[in-house]
C-alpha positions in Angstrom: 19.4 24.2 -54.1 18.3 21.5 -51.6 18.3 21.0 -48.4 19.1 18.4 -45.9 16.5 18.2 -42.6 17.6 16.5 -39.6 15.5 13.5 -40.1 18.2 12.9 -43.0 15.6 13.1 -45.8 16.6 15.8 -48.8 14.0 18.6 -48.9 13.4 20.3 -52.2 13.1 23.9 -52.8 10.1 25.8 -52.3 10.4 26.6 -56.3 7.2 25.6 -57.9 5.3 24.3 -54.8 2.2 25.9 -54.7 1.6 27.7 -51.2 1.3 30.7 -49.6 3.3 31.9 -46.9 3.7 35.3 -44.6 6.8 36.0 -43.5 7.2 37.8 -39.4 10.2 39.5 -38.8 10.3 40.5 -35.3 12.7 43.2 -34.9 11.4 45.3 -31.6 14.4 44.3 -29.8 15.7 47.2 -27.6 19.7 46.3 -28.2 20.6 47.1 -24.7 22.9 44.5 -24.1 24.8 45.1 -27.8 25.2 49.0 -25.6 23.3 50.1 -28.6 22.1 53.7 -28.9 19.3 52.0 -31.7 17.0 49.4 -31.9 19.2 46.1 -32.8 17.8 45.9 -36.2 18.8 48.7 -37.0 22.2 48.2 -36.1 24.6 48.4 -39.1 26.4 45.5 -40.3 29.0 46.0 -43.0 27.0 49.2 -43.7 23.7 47.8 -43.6 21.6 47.3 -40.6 20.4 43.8 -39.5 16.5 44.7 -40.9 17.8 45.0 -44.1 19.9 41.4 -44.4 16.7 39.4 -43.6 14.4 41.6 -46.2 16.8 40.3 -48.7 17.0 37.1 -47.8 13.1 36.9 -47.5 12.9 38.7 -50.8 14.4 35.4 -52.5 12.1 33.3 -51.3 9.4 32.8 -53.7 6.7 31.4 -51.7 6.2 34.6 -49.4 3.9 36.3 -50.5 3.8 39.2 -47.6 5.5 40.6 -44.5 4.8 41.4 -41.6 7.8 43.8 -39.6 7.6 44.6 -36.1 10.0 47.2 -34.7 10.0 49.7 -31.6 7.2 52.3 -31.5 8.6 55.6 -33.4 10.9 53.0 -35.6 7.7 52.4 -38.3 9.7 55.3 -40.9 12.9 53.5 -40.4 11.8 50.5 -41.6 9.9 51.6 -44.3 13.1 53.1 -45.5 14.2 49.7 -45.0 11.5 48.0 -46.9 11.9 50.5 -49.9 15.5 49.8 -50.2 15.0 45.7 -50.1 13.0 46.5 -53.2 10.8 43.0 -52.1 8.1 43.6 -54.3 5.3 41.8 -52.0 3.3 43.5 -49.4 4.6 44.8 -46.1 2.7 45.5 -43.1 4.8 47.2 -40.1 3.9 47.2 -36.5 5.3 48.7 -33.3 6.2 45.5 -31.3 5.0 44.3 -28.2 6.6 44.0 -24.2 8.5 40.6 -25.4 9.0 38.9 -28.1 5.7 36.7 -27.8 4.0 39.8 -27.8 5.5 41.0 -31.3 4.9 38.1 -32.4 1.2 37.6 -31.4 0.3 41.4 -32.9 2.2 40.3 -36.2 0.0 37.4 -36.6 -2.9 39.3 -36.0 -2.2 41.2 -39.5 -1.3 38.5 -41.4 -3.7 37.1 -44.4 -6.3 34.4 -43.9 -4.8 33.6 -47.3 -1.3 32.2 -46.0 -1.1 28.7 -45.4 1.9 29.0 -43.7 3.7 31.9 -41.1 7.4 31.9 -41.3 8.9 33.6 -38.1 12.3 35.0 -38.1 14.1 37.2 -35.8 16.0 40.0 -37.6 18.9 39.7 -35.0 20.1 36.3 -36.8 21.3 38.3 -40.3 23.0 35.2 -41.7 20.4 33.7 -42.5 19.6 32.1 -46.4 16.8 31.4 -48.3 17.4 28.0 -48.8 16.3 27.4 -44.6 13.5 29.9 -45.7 12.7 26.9 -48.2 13.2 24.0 -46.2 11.0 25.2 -43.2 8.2 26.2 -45.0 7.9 22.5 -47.1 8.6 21.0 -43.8 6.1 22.7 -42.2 3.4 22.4 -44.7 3.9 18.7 -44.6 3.6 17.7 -40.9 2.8 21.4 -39.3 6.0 23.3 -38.3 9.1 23.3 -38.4 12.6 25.0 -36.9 16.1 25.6 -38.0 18.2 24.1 -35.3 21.6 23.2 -35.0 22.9 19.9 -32.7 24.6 21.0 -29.9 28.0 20.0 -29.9 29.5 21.0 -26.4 29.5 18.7 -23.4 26.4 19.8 -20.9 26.7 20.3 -17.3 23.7 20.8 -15.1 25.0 23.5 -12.1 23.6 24.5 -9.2 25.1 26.5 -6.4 28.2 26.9 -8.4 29.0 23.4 -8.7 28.2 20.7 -11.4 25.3 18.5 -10.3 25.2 16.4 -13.6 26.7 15.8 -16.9 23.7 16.0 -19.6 23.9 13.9 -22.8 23.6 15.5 -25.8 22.9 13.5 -28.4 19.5 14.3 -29.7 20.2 17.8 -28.3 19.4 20.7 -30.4 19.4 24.3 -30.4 16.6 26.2 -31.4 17.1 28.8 -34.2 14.6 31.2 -36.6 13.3 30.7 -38.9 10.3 28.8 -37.8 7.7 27.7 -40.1 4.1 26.7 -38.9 0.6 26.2 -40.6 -1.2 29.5 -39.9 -4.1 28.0 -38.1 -1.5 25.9 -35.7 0.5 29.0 -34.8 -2.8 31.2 -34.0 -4.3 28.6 -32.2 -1.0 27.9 -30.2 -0.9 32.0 -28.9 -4.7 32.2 -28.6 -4.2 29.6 -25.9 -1.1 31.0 -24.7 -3.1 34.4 -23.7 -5.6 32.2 -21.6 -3.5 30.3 -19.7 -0.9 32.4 -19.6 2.1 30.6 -21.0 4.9 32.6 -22.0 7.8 30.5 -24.4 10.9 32.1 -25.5 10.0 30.9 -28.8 7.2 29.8 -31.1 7.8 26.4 -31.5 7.7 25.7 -27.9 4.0 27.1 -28.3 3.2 24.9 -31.1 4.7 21.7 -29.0 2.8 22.6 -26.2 -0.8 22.1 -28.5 0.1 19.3 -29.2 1.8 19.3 -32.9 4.5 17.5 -34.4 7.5 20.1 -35.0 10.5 19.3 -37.2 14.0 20.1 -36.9 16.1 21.8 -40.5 19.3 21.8 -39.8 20.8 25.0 -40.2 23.8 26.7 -41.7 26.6 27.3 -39.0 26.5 30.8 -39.6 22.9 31.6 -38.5 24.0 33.3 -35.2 21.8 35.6 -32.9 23.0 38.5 -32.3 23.1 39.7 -28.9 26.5 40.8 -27.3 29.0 42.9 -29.1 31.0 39.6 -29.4 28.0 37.9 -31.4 28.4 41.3 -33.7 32.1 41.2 -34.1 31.7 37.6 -35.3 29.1 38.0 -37.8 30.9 41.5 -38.4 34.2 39.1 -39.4 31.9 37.0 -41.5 30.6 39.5 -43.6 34.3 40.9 -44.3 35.3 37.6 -45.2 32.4 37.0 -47.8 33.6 40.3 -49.9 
């Protein structure tokens, strides 16, 4: 398979290209506001939980050569279960995750090998997601430094305050941000070592990595690479899943 990036350019597989990457899956998410009675990723999706999708799709990509899991303290069995089950035949390092997200993802990169050329973050919530994005973000990112899977936003934007619209904002070259992310190891450390000293807090990687200083590139990604976060976001991906069988 190949992949189209956002710049337009076709980006080849990660097949053959020789790199190493460590995937992050950062599954420490409570699931409070899915009304949850376990951690999200371990929520089950047409009899699988969430953690379990994104082993198998890191699993396919051959360029990974470890992961690195974080889940809710007390959840480490769980997802060693998980692990065991995804059969992914690299190694696997779990940790309990941190306060936010930032934090899970800080104490994940702290384990992974000085080895990897490249960190590949994904959050487990986003199940849908495929290995040829896997792929694309990892070339992309060993080429210029990082890159995201994003999608263009497609509604019209209105800026509110108080209730009322203040603005219409354009979107063209608008994007949501997704996971995966890809950086080079030594970008995405260097982007939280400085976060921790001056205190910036991102609600995702990439706006670390910007911050430094480095080029990041958008991957367009599949339609179907929704977050889950509300039981509507589960029912949709729960419809998808049916619909694949």
């Amino acid at each position: 398979m190949r992949w189209r990036s956002a710049r337009g350019c076709t980006v080849g597989t990660a097949s053959g290209v020789e790199l190493k990457a460590s995937a992050i899956i950062v599954g420490a998410g409570s699931g409070v506001r899915l009304g949850s009675s376990v951690p999200k990723a371990f929520v089950k999706i047409g009899g699988r939980t969430m953690l379990s999708y994104s082993l198998v799709t890191v699993r396919q990509v051959s360029s990974i050569d470890e992961v690195v899991i974080t889940v809710p303290a007390g959840f480490e069995n769980a997802a060693r279960a998980e692990v065991a089950a995804a059969g992914l035949g690299v190694p696997v390092k779990i940790a309990p995750g941190g306060i936010e997200r930032q934090d899970s993802v800080r104490i994940a990169l702290e384990l992974t090998s000085a080895e990897s050329e490249i960190v590949i973050v994904h959050d487990a919530a986003r199940p849908l997601s495929t290995p040829a994005i896997f792929e694309a973000c990892i070339i992309a990112a060993t080429r210029i430094g990082g890159a995201i899977a994003a999608i263009p936003v497609a509604d019209t934007l209105k800026r509110v305050a108080d209730g009322a619209i203040n603005a219409t904002v354009a979107r063209a070259g608008l994007w949501q941000a997704q996971t995966p992310q890809a950086f080079r190891r030594d970008l995405l450390i260097a982007a939280h070592q400085r976060a921790v000293v001056e205190k910036i807090t991102a609600t995702d990687d990439a706006d670390l990595v910007e911050r430094a200083g480095a080029r990041v590139e958008v991957v367009e990604a599949p339609t179907e690479n929704i977050k889950i976060t509300t039981p509507s976001d589960l029912a949709i991906v729960e419809a998808i899943i049916a619909a694949r069988k």
